[in-house]
C-alpha positions as CSV (number, residue, x, y, z in Angstrom):
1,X,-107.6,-124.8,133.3
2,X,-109.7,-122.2,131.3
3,X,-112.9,-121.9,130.3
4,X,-113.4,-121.1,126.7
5,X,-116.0,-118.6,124.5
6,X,-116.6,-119.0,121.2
7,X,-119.3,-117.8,119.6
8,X,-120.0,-117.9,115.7
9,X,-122.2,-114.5,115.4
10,X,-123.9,-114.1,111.7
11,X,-124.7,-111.0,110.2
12,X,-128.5,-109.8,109.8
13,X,-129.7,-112.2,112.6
14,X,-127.1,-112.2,115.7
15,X,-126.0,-108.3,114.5
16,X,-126.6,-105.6,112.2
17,X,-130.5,-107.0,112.0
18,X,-131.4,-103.7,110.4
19,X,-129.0,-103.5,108.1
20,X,-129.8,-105.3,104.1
21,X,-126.3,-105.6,102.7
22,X,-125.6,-107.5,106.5
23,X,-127.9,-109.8,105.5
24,X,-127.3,-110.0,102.2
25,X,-123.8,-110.9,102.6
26,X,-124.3,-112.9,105.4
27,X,-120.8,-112.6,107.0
28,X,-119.7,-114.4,110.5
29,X,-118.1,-112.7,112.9
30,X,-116.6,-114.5,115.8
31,X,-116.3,-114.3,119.4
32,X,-113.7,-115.7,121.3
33,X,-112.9,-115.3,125.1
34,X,-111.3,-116.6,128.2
35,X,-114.2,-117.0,130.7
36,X,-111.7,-116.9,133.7
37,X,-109.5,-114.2,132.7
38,X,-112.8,-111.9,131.1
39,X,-110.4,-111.3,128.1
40,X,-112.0,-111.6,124.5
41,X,-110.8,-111.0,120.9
42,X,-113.4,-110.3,118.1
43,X,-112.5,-111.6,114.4
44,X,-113.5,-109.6,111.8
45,X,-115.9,-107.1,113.0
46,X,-117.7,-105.8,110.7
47,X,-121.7,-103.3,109.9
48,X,-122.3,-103.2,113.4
49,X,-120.2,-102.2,116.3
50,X,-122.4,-101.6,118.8
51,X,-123.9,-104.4,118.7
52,X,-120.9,-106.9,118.6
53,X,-119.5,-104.9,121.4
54,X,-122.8,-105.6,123.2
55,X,-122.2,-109.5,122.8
56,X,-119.1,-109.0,124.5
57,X,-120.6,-107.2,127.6
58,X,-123.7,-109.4,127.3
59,X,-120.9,-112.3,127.8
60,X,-119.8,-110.7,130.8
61,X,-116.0,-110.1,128.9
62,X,-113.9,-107.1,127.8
63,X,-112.1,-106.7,124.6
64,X,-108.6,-106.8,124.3
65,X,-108.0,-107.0,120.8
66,X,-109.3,-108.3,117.4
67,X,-108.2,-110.3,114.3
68,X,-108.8,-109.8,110.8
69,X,-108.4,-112.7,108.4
70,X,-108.4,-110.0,105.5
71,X,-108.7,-106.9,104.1
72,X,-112.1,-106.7,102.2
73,X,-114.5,-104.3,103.8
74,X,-117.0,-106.7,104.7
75,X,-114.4,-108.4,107.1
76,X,-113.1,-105.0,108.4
77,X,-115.0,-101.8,107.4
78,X,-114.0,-99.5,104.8
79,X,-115.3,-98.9,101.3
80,X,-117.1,-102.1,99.4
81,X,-118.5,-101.3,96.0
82,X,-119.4,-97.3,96.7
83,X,-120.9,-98.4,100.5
84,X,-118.9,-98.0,103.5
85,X,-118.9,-100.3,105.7
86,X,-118.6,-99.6,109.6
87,X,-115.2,-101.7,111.1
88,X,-112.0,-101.6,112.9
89,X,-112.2,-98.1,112.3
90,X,-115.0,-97.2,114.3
91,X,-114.2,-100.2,116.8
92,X,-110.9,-98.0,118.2
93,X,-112.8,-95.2,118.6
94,X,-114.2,-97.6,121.2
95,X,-111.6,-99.6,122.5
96,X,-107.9,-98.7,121.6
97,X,-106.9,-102.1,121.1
98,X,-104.6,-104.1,118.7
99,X,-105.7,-105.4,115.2
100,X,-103.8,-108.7,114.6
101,X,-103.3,-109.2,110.9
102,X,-100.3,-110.7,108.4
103,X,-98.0,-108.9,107.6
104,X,-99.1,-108.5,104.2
105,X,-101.8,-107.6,104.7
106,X,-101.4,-104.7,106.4
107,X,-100.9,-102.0,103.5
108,X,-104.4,-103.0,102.1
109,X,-106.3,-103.0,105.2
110,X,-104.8,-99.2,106.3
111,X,-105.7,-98.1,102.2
112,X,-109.1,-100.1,103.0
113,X,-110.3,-98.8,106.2
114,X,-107.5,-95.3,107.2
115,X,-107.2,-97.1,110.3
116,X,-102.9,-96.0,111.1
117,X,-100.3,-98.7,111.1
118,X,-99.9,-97.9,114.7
119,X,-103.2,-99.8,115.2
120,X,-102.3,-102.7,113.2
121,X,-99.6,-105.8,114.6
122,X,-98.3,-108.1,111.6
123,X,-97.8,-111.5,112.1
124,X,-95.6,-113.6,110.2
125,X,-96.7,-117.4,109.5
126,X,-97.0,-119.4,112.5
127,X,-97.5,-116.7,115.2
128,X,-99.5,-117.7,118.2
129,X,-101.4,-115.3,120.4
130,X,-103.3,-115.3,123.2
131,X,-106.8,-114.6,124.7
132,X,-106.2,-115.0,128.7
133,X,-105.0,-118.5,128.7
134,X,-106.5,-119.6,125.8
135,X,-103.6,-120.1,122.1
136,X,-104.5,-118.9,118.8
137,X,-102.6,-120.2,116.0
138,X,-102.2,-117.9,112.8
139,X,-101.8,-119.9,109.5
140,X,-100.9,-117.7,107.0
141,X,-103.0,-118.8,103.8
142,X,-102.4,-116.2,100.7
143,X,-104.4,-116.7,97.3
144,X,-107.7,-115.1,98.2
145,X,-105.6,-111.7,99.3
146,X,-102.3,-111.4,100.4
147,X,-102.2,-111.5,103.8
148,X,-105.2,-113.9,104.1
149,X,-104.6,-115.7,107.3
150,X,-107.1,-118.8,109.1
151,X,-107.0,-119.3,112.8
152,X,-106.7,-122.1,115.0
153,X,-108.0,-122.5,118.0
154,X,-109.4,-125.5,120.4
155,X,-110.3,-127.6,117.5
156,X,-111.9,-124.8,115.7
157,X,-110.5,-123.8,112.2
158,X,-111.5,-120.0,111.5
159,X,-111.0,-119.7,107.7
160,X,-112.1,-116.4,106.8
161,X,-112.9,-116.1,102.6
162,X,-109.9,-119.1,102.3
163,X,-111.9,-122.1,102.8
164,X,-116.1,-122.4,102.5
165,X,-118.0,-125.4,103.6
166,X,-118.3,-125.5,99.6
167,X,-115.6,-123.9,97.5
168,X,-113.1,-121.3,98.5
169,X,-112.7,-117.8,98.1
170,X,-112.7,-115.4,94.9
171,X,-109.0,-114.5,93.5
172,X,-110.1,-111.9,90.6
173,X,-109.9,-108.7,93.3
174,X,-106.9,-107.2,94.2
175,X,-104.3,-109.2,95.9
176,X,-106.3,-112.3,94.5
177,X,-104.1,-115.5,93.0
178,X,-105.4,-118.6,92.2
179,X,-102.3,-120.9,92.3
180,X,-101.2,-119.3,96.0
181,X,-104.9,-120.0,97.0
182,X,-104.3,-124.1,95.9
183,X,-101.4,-124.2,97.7
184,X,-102.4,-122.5,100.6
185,X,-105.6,-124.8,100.5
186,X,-103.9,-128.1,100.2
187,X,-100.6,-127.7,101.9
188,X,-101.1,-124.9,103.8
189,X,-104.1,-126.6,105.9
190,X,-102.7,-129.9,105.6
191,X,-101.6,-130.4,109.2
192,X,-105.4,-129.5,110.1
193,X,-107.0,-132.6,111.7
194,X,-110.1,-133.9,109.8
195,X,-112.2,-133.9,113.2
196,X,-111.4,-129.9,113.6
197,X,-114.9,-127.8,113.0
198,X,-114.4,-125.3,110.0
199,X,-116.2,-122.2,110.6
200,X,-116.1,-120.4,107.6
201,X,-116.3,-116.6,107.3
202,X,-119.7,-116.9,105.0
203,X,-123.1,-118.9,105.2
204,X,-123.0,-120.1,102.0
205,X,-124.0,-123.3,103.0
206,X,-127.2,-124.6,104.5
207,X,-124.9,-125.6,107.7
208,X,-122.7,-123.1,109.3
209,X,-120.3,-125.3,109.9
210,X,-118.7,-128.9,109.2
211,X,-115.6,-130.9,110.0
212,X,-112.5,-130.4,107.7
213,X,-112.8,-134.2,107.4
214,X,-116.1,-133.6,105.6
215,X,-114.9,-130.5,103.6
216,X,-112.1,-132.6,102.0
217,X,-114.5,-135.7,100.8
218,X,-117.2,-133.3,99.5
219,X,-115.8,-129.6,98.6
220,X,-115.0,-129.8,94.8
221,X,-111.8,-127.8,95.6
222,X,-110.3,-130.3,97.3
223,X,-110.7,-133.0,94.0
224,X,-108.4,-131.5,91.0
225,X,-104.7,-133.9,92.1
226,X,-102.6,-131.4,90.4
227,X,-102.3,-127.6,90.0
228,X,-103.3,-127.4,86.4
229,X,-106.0,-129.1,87.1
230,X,-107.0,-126.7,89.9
231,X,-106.7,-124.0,87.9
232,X,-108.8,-125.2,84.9
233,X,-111.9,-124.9,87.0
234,X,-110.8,-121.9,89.6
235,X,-108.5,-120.0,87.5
């Protein structure tokens, strides 16, 4: 048996209080950890890494890696429209630990934040990894970058910038495509259980989260049948 963390952590309340564009953008960060083994993995750490790493201690856990479900600076660090954002970069000066991303995704995220290659891992679709005794799944889901990947894990569903509580993620930065995003939207989360909780990587909702069950009967991405029609109102 093992006893589970997870802990959805929003930007400009739970971290980086001080910090406007934090709360402005109002990113989640998340927390997950095996209680017996004290292992924990953050996902996309982002404006404030003091203060995430002082969650993890708070929690009574040590870090042993992180994921990133994409390269945009707000997710990782890095440059974001003339700012610079603290991330993974400042993180390993901390803790020299791996960065779990797709494959992908890794050019953009070392051009994003100068973190080395030799910090990254790729994954390819389907990977699992581990936090103590707990599984992640990796589900590669391209469209809004490249390498965009959601993550599964004890009937959680983090999705990054793929899926929103309502609508999805942008395509018209770099690495953006809106047809890969469909797909990746409607097939690649297909196998996803409607009574799994999507925790997206934005409040952009009144609620921070929701089952995929209600996210299907209510998110307008989910209503075009075909492609074409998809891309009439997202392309």
């Amino acid at each position: 048996m093992t006893s589970p963390v997870f802990r959805q952590l929003l930007s400009g309340r739970d971290f980086a209080a001080a910090d406007p564009i934090a709360g402005q953008m109002v990113n989640f960060s998340y927390l997950i950890g095996d209680r017996d083994t004290g292992e924990a993995l953050l996902v996309d750490p982002a404006y404030d890494i003091d203060g995430l790493l002082d969650i993890v201690d708070e929690e009574g856990l040590r870090l042993t890696g992180v994921i990133g479900t994409h390269y945009h600076a707000d997710h990782v660090g890095g440059n974001m429209m003339g700012f610079n954002v603290v991330g993974i970069a400042e993180l390993l000066t901390r803790h020299d630990v791996p960065i779990h991303l797709q494959r992908p995704e890794i050019e953009f995220v070392t051009k994003t934040t100068g973190v080395s290659e030799d910090s990254l891992v790729g994954h390819d679709p389907g990977d699992e990894i581990r936090v103590g005794g707990i599984p992640i799944h990796l589900i590669h889901t391209p469209g809004h970058t490249p390498g965009s990947q959601c993550i599964l894990i004890d009937k959680r569903l983090v999705s990054g910038d793929t899926l929103f509580l309502d609508g999805c993620g942008r395509t018209d930065l770099p690495g953006g495509d809106a047809e890969t995003l469909y797909h990746s939207i409607t097939a690649g989360l297909a196998d996803v259980p409607d009574d799994v909780i999507l925790c997206p990587g934005h409040q952009y909702s009144p609620k921070p989260t929701q089952t995929m069950g209600e996210t299907r009967a209510h998110n307008i991405v989910f209503r075009p049948p075909t492609v074409e029609q998809w891309l009439q109102l997202f392309g």
